[in-house]
DRENTIMAR-517852 format. One record per atom (N, C-alpha, C, CB): x, y, z. Coordinates in steps of 0.1 Angstrom, whole numbers, plus 5000, padded with zeros to 4 digits. Each point is the difference from the previous one (the first is absolute). Last residue first. Glycine has a CB too. Example, Ala and Ser with C-alpha at 12.3 -4.5 7.8 and 13.67 -1.06 7.14 Angstrom:
<sites>
512849785071;500950115000;499250115008;501249944978;499149495021;499150125000;500950125000;498149885012;
</sites>
This chain:
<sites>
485141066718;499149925002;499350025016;501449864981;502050464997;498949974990;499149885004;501550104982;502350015042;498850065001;499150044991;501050035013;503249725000;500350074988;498750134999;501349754987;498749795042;501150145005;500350094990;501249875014;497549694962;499950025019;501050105002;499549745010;498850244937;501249925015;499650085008;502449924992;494850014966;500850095005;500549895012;498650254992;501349604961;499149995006;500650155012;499049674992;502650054961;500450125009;499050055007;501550064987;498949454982;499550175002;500150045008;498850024989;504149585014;498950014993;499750195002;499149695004;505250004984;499250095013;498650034990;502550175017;501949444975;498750134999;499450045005;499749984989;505449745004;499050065010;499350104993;501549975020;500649784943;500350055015;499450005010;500850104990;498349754960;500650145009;500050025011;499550084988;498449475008;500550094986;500450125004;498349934985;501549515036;499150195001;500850064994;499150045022;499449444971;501150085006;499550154997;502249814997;496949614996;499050095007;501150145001;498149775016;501349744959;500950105004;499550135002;501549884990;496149594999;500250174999;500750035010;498150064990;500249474979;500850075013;500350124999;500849835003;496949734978;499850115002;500750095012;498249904987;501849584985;500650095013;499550094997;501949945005;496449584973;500550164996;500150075017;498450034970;500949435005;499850105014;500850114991;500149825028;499049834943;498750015011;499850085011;500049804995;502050114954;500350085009;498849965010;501350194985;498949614976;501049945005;500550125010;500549844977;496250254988;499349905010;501649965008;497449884983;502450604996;500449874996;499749925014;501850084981;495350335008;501249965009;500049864995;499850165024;496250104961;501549924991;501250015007;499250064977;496550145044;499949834997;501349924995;497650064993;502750365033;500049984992;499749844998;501050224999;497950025046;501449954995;499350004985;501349825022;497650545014;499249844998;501349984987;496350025005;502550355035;500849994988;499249824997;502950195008;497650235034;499049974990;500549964988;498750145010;503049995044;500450014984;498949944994;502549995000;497450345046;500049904993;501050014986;497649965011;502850215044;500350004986;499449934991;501750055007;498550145047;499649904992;500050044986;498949925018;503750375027;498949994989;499649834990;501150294998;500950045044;500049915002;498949984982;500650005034;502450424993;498849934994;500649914994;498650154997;504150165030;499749885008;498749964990;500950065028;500450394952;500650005008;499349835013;500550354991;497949674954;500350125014;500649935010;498050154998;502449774949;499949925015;500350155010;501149704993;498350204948;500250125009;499549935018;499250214975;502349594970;499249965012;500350125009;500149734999;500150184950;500850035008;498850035013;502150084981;496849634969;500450145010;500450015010;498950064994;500049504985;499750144992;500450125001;498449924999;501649705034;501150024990;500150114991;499949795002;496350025020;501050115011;501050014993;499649955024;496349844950;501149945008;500450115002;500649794994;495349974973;500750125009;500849945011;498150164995;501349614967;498950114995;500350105009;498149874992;505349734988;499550085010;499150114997;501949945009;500549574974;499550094994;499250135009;499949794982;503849865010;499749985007;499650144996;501049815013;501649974954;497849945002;499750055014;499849734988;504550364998;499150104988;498949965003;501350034980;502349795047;499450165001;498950054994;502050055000;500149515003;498950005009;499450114995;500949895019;503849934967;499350034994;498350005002;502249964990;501350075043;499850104993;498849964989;502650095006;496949655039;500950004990;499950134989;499849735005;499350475032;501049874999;498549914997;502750045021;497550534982;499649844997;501149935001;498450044986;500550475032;501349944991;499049825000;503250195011;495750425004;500049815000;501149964993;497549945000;502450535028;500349944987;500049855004;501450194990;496650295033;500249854999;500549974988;498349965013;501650515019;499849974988;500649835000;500250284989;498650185046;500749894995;499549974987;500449935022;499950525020;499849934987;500649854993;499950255000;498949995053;501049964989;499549964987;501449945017;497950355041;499449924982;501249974993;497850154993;503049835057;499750104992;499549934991;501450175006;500149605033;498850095006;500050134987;500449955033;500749494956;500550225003;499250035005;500950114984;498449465004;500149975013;500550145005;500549744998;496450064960;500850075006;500050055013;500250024980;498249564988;499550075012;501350095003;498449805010;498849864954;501050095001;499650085009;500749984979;497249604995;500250015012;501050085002;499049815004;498249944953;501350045005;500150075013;500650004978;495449624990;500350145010;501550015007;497250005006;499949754948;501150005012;500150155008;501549824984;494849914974;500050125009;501349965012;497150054995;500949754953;500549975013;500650125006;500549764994;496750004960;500250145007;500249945018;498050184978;503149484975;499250045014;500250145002;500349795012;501849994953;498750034999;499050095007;500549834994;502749735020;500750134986;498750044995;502349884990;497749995061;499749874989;500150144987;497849745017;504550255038;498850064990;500249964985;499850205015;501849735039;500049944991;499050074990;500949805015;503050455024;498449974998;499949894985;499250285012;504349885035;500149994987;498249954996;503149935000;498350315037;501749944995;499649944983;501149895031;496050545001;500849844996;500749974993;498849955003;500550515009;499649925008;499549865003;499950194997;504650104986;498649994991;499149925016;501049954965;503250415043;499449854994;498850014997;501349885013;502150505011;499449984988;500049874997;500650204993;500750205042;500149885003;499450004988;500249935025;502950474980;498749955002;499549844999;499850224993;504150204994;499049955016;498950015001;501350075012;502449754944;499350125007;499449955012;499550134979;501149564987;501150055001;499650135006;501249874982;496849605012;499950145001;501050055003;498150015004;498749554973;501950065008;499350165003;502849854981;494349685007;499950135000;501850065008;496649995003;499449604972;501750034999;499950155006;500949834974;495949715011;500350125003;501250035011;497550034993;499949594970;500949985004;500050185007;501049754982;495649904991;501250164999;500250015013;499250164980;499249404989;500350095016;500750104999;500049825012;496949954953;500949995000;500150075014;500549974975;496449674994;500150075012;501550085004;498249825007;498049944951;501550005004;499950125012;501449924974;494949915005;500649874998;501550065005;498449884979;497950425014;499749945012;501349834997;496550155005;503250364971;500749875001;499549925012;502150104988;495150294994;501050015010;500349854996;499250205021;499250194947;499849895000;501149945014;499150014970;498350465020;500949915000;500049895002;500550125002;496950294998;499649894994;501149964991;497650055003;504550365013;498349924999;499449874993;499650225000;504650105034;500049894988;498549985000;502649855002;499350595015;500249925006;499449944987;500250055026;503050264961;498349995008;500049865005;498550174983;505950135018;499749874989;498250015006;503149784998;501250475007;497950064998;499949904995;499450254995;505349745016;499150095008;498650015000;501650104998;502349624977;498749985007;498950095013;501549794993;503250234989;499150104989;499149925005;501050104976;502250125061;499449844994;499450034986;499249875025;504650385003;498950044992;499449884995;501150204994;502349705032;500050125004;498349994996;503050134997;500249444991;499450134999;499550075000;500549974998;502749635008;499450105011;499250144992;502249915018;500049914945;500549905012;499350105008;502549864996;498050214960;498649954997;500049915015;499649994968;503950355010;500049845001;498849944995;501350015020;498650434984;500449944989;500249904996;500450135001;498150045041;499250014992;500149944988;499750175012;503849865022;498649924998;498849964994;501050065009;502450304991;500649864997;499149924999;501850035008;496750395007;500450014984;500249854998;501250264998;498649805047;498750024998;499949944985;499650225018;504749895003;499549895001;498549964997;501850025013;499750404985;500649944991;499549845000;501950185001;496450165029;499749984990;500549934988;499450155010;502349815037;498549974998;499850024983;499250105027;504450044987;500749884995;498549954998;502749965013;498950514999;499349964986;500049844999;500750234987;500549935057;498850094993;499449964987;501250175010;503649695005;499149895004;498450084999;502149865020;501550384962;499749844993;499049905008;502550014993;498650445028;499949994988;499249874992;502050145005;500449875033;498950035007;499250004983;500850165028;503949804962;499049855010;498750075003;502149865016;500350514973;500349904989;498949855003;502950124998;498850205035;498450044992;499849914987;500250275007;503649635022;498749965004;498550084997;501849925016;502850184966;499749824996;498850005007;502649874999;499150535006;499850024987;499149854994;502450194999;499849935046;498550024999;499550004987;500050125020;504249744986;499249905010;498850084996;501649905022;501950364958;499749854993;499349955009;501949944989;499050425038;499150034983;499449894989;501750195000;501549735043;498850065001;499050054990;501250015015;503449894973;499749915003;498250015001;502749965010;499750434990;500049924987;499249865002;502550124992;498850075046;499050124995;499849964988;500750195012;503149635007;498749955007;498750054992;501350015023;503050174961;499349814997;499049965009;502449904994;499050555018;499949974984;499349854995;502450154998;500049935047;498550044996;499650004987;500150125016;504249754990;499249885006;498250064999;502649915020;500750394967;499949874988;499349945007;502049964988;499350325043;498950104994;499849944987;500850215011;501949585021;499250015005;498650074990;501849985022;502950014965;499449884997;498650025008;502349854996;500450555008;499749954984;499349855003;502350144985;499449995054;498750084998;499549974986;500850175016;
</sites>
């Protein structure tokens, strides 16, 4: 009887450590968004917050008609929803004002919140790829099966080193907190509707 009533003991001990470790993980993985947000930032890798947010658009610019570079488009996704750019790649002359459209279709029958992080190839691309507006900016809200078209708006920096001709643009597409419900509307059978 004494061991059976140790054997509970240690189970019950045991049980405490397991749920102690998996708030722990649920935990870490909660704050790993923001941290990883922080790292990034500091780096100056994938990041989050572009400072080209408000860039105006460019005036009476001088467009390089002597060099052509291909950007190149790129779309992953991590969440439920299908996500690519609507072409594969476009030729635009350093200077140029050039318009890409992205293509995001959630396949939930609920809303979800999302958020894009670009990334360039070749890195040192970043600082000339110059964006006026883009879905990236902010966090994307997708109703329940919407289907949406995206633009980006950006035009390359003249002083991209001439020895770069193609640049990748590629966005990581993924949903932020969780499952979101949208505003509390009335429910069938509740009789408020």
């Amino acid at each position: 009887m004494a061991t059976s009533v140790k054997l509970l003991r240690l189970n019950r001990r045991t049980l405490g450590k397991l749920v102690v470790v998996a708030i722990m993980m649920f935990g870490f993985g909660y704050a790993l968004v923001p941290v990883y947000r922080q790292i990034c930032e500091v780096l100056g890798i994938n990041v989050l917050t572009q400072k080209d947010g408000f860039v105006a658009a460019p005036t009476n610019t001088q467009v390089d008609k002597s060099r052509t570079i291909t950007i190149e488009l790129d779309g992953n996704s991590q969440g439920p929803w299908r996500f690519r750019p609507t072409t594969r790649s476009i030729d635009v002359h350093p200077g140029e004002l050039a318009t890409v459209m992205y293509e995001v279709v959630n396949t939930q029958g609920r809303a979800v919140k999302a958020q894009a992080i670009p990334s360039y190839a070749p890195q040192s691309a970043t600082p000339h790829f110059m964006k006026v507006e883009c879905f990236c900016f902010q966090e994307q809200t997708l109703a329940a099966n919407e289907a949406r078209q995206m633009p980006v708006v950006f035009f390359i920096d003249p002083k991209l080193p001439r020895e770069v001709k193609n640049i990748t643009l590629s966005y990581t597409f993924f949903e932020i907190g969780g499952a979101f419900k949208a505003a509390a509307g009335p429910k069938a059978g509740d009789g408020t509707g």
